[in-house]
C-alpha positions in Angstrom: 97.8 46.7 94.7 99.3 48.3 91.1 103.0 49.4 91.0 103.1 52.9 92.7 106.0 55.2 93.5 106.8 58.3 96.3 108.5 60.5 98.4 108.9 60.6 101.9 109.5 64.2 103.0 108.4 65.6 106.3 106.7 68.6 106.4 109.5 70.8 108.4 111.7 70.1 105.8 109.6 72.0 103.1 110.9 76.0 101.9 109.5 79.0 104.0 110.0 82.0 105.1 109.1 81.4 108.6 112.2 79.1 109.8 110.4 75.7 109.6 107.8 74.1 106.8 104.4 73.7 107.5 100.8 73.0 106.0 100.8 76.1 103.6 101.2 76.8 100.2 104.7 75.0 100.0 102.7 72.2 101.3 99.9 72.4 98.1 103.0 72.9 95.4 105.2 69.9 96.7 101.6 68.4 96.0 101.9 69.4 92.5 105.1 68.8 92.1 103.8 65.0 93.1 101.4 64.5 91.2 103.2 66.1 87.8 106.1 63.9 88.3 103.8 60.9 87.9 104.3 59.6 92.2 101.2 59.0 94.3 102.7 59.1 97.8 103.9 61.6 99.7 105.1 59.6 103.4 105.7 61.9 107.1 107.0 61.6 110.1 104.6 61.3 113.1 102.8 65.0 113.4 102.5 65.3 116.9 103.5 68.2 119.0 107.6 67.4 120.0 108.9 67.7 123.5 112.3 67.2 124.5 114.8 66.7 121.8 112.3 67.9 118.9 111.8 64.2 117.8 108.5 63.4 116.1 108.6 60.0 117.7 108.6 61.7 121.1 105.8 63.8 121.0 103.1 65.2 123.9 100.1 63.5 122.9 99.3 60.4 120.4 96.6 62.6 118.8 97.7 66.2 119.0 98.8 68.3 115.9 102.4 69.9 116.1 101.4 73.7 116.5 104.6 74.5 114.3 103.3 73.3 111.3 100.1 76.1 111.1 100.7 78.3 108.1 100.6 81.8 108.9 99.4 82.5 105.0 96.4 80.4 106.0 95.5 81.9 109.2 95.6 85.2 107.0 93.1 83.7 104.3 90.5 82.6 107.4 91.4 86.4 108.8 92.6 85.7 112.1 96.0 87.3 111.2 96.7 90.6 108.7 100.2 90.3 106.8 101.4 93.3 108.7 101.3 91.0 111.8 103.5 88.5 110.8 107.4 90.1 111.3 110.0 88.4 109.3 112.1 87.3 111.4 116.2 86.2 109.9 115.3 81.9 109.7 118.3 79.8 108.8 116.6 78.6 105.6 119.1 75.2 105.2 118.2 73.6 109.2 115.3 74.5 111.3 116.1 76.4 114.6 113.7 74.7 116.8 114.5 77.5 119.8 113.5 80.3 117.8 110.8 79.1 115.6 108.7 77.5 118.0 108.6 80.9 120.6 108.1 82.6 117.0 105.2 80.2 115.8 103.4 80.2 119.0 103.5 84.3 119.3 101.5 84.2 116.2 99.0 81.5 117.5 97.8 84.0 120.2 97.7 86.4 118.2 95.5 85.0 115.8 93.7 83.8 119.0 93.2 87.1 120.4 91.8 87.9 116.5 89.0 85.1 117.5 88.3 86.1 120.7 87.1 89.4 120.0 84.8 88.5 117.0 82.2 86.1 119.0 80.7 85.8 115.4 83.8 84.6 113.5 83.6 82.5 110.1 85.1 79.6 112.4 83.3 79.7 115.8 80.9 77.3 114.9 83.7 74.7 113.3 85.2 75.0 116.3 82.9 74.7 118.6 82.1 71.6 116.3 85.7 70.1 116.5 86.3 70.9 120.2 82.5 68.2 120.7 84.0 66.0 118.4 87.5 65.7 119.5 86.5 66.1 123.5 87.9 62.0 124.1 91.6 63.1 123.5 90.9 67.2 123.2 90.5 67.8 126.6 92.9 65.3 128.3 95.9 67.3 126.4 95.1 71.0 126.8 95.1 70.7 130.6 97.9 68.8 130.3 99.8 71.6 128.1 98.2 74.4 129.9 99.8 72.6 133.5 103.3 72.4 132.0 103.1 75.9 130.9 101.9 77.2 134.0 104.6 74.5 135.6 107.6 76.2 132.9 107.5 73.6 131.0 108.8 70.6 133.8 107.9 67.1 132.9 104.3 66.1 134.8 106.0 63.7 137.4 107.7 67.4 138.8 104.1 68.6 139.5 102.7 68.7 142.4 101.4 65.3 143.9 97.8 66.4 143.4 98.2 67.4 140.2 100.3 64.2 139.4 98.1 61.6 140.9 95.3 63.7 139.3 92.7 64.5 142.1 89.3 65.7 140.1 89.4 68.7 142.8 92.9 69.9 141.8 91.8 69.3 138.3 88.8 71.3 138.5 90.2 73.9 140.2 93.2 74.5 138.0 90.8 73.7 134.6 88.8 76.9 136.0 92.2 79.0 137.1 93.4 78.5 133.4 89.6 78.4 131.0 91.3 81.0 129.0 94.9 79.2 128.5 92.7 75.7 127.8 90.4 77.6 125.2 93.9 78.4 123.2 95.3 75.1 123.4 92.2 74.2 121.8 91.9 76.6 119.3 95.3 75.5 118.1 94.6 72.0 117.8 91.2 73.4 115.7 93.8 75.2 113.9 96.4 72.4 113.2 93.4 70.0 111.9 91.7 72.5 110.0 94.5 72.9 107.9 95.8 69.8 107.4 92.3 68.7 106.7 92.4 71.0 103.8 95.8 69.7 102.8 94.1 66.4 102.6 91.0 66.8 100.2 93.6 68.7 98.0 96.0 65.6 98.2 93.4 63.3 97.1 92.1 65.7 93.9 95.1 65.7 92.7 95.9 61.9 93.3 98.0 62.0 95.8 97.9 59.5 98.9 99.2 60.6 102.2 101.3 57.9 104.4 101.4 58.7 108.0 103.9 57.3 110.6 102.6 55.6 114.5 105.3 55.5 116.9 104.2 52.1 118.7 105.6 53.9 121.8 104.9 57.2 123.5 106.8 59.8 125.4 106.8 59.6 128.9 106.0 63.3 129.3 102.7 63.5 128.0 99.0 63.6 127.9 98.3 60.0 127.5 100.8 58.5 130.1 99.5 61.3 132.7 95.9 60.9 131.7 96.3 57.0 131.8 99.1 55.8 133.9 97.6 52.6 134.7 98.4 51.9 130.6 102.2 51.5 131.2 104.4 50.3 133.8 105.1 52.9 136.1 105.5 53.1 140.2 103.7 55.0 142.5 105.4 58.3 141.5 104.6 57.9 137.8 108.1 57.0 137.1 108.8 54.3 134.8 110.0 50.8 135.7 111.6 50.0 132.2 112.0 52.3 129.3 111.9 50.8 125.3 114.7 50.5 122.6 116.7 47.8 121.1 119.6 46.0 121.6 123.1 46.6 120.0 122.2 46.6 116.0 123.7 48.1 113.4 123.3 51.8 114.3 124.7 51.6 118.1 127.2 49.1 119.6 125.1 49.4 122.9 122.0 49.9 121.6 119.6 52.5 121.7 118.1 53.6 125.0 114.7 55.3 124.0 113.3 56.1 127.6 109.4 55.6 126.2 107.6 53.8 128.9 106.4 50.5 128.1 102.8 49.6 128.0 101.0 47.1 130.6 99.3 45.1 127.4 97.8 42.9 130.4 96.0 46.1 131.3 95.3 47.1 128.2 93.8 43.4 126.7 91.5 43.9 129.5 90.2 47.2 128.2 89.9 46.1 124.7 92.8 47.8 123.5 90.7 50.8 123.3 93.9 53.4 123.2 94.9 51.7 120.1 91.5 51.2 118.7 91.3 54.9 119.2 95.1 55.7 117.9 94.0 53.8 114.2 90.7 55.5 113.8 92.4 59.2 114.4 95.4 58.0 112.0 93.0 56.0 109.4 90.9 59.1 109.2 94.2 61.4 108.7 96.2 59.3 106.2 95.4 56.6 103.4 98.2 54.6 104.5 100.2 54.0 108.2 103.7 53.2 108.6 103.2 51.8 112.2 106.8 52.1 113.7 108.8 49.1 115.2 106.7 46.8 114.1 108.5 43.6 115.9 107.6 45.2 119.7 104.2 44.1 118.9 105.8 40.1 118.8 108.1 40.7 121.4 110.0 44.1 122.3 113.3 44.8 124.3 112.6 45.9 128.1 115.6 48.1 129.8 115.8 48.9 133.2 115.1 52.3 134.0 117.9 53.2 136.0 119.7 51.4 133.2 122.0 54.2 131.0 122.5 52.1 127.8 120.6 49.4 126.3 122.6 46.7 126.4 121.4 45.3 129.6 117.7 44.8 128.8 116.2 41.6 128.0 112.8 40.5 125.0 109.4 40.2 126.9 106.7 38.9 124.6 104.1 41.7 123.1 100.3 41.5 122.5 100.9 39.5 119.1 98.2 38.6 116.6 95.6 39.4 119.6 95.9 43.0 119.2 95.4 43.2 115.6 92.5 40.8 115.5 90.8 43.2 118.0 91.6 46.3 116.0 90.6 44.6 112.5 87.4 43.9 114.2 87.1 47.5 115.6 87.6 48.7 112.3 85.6 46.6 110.2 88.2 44.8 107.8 92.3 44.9 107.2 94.6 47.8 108.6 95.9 50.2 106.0 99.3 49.4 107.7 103.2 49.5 106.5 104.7 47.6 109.1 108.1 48.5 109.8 110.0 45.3 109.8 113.3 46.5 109.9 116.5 45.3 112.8 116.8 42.1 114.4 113.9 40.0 113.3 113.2 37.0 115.1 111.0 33.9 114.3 108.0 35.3 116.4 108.0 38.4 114.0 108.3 37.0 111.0 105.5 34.4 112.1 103.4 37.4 113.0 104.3 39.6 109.7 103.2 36.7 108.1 100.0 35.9 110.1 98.6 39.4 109.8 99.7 39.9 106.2 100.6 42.9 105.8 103.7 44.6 103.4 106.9 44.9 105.4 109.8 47.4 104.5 113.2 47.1 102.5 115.9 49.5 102.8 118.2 49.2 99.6 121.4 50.6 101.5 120.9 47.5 104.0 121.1 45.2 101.0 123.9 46.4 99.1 126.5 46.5 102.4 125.4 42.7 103.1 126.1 41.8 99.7 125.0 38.2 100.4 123.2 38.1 97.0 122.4 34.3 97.5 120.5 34.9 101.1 117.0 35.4 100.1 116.7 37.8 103.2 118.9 40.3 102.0 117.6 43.5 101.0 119.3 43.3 97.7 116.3 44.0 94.4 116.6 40.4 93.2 115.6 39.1 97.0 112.5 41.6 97.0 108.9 40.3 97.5 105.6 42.4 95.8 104.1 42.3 99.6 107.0 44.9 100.3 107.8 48.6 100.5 110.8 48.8 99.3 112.9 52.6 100.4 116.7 53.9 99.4 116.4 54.9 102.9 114.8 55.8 105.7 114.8 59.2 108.1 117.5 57.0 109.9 119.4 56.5 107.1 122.5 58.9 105.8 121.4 59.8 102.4 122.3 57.8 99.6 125.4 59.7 98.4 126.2 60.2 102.1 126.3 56.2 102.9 128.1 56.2 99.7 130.8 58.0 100.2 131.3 56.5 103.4 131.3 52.8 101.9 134.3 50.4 101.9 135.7 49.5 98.6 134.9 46.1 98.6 130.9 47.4 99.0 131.1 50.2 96.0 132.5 47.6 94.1 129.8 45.0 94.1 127.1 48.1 93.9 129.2 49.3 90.7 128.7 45.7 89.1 125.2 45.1 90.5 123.8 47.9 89.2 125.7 48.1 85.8 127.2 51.9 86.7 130.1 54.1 87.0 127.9 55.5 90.4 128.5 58.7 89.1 124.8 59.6 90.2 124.4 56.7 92.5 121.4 58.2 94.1 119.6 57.9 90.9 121.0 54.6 90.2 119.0 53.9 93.4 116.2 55.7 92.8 116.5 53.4 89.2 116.8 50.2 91.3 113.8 50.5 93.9 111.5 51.5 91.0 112.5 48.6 89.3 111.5 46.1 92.2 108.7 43.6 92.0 107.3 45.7 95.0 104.5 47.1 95.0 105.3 50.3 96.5 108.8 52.1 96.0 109.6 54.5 98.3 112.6 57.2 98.2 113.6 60.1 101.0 113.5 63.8 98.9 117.1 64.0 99.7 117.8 61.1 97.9 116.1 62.4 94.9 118.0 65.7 95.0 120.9 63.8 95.0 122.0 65.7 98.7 125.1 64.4 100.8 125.4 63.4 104.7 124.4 67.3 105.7 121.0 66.6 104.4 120.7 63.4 107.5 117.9 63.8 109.2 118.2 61.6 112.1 121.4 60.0 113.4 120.4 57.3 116.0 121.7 57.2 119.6 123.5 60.6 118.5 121.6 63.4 120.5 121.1 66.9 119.2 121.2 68.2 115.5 118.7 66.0 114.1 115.3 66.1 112.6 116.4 70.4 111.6 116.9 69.4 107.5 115.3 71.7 105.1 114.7 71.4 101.0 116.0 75.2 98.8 113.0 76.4 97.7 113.9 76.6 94.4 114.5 72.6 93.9 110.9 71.5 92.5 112.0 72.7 89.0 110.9 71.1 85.3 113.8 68.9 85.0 113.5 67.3 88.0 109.8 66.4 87.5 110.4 65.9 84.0 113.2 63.3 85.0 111.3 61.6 88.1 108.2 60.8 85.7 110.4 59.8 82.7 111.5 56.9 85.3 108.1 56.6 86.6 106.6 56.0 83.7 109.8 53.1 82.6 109.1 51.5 85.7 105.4 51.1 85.5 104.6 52.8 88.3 102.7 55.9 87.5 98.9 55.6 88.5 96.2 55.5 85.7 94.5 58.8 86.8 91.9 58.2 84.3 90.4 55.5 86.4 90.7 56.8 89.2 88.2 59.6 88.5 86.0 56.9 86.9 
């Protein structure tokens, strides 16, 4: 793999006028601004629809698109919407308000639904006709599922009623029929979602740029796939979990982080030829060019908590499916994963020997490095320890920014960074920016706010902390000449800006 370089921004964070960025023209120009900088990644967060705590990582379905992210100038260029039927609403342009846009976004959705309905010859009927055959596997699974919480105000499914719950075909059938109309617009907005990120795609790859996509390795409790499939994780007879998912005491939480996500019955799933995961890889693989597949060590072994457990700390490591599972799904899909596995916490033997088994790049986060400052432990994540099977990152969504995490550094830490690095840290999030370029790793990867040189407001996720996260937004007047002019100037020193040239060839 050559020396490449990009940004990881999710696409809620981008400028808008409609409280929250999405898949429109802010979308296409952060694109631009990509590809004229001289970068050829641009890495998200998972894309699913978000439940509970508006986490990406704990979304309603594995293979759902988050209906907040449609563009409303897009659903005007395929006329389901006229400009005078999009009201401006007063959006807090710095944090997304997640109670107002999503009521907001979703009043346009059936409007523009309505729009579809009453032309029976629409431009789109027979795309989506076409998507709706070709997505049917997952499709219809999740927009009974939606349409039942709706109709259920929104409860999680284990609150439904025990026919509905245990899933009787009659109750099903009944209720499918009770709500056709409700089903045909969750469907319409999936058509939607994937429509326009599939046109967000063909323009990412003519102009160079490759899209990295992020797999939770869990899922949320509350949603399609655990009610459509409950025999896939450990549950009891009321569809409850057993055990919930997270980690044990690290670095981010003295008592660890208590998740919830219910864990999977791999003994079930082995059986069945890991077909949810064979299926979860194709629908990513054919979305992104690379996967950043999240928690990578709960495939080796992963930590199992109690249920009626309120912290993590009490939870003990069950082994995972191992090398077994990615045999199956390099067989399935005819050759090596596109994968980024995310290697990061307590790493144990069994991980490392399975990292190395299946050989693919694990992750290095510079702030971890500089705070160890064990420069002679060749595990550290310090530049000189680095490997060119790594992605190396400033940070990650978890991550305070890098001038946040600087300010809040010891002395004893800002002084070995100041002699490390050879600065004054008078930018020190371009001295990092400088020093992950720099890396033998192949691929150097940096958060937007990092680049914009932003402070601990711009966090986008504190771990363990509810509330408040995931709501950052980028100015929409940030993407000027002199940062692009300055991004590629370092690009280009570090060898790391793609020969477009042979690419076309």
């Amino acid at each position: 793999m050559k020396r490449t370089s990009g940004i990881l921004l999710h696409p809620t964070s981008l400028p808008t006028t409609y409280g929250i960025g999405d898949l429109g023209p802010s979308a296409y120009h952060f694109i631009d601004f990509l590809e004229h900088s001289g970068q050829t990644f641009w890495q998200m967060l998972p894309l699913g629809p978000t439940g509970y705590g508006d986490s990406p990582y704990q979304t309603l379905s594995a293979f759902a698109g988050n209906p907040v992210l449609i563009s409303p100038e897009l659903l005007i260029e395929d006329e389901l919407l006229s400009p005078l039927e999009i009201e401006t609403e007063s959006f807090d342009q710095t944090h997304v308000a997640y109670d107002q846009v999503i009521p907001y976004k979703l009043k346009l959705l059936k409007k523009a639904y309505l729009q579809f309905k009453l032309l029976p010859k629409h431009l789109l009927a027979e795309p989506f006709h076409d998507f709706c055959k070709k997505e049917a596997a997952w499709l219809e699974d999740f927009v009974l599922f939606s349409a039942l919480k709706s109709h259920h105000e929104m409860r999680p499914w284990t609150e439904w009623p025990k026919v509905l719950r245990m899933r009787h075909p009659k109750a099903l059938a009944d209720q499918a029929e009770k709500l056709h109309d409700e089903l045909q617009l969750h469907r319409f907005i999936q058509f939607l979602f994937f429509r326009q990120f599939e046109k967000l795609q063909q323009y990412a790859k003519q102009h160079h740029v490759k899209l990295i996509g992020d797999l939770p390795i869990f899922v949320a409790h509350d949603s399609s796939d655990v009610w459509s499939h409950p025999k896939w994780f450990k549950l009891d007879s009321a569809g409850n979990p057993t055990v919930v998912a997270g980690v044990p005491p690290d670095y981010f939480s003295e008592t660890g982080q208590r998740w919830g996500n219910p864990l999977f019955d791999w003994k079930v799933l082995k059986k069945e030829k890991y077909s949810f995961w064979v299926d979860r890889f194709r629908h990513m693989a054919n979305m992104f060019d690379l996967v950043r597949i999240d928690h990578f060590r709960g495939f080796a072994s992963y930590w199992e908590i109690p249920a009626d457990e309120t912290t993590a700390i009490s939870g003990q490591w069950k082994k995972g499916p191992g090398l077994d599972l990615f045999k199956t799904l390099e067989k399935a899909m005819g050759g090596k994963l596109p994968l980024i596995a995310e290697d990061l916490g307590i790493i144990t033997q069994d991980v490392t020997d399975l990292l190395e088994a299946v050989n693919y790049p694990g992750m290095a986060v510079l702030q971890f490095g500089f705070e160890s400052m064990e420069s002679a432990d060749p595990s550290a994540f310090l530049p000189h320890n680095l490997k060119r099977n790594q992605v190396v990152y400033t940070g990650t969504h978890d991550n305070d920014t890098v001038v946040g995490w600087w300010n809040n550094q010891p002395e004893e830490v800002q002084d070995f960074t100041r002699r490390y690095l050879n600065t004054d840290a008078g930018l020190i999030h371009r001295d990092m920016i400088r020093a992950a370029l720099g890396t033998v790793c192949n691929i150097a990867l940096f958060p937007m706010q990092d680049l914009l040189g932003l402070g601990s407001e711009a966090y986008m996720n504190r771990p363990g902390i509810m509330g408040g996260n995931w709501q950052w937004r980028m100015k929409d007047d940030v993407l000027d000449t002199d940062l692009e002019e300055d991004l590629l100037e370092m690009t280009q020193l570090y060898g790391r800006v793609a020969d477009r040239k042979s690419e076309d060839a």
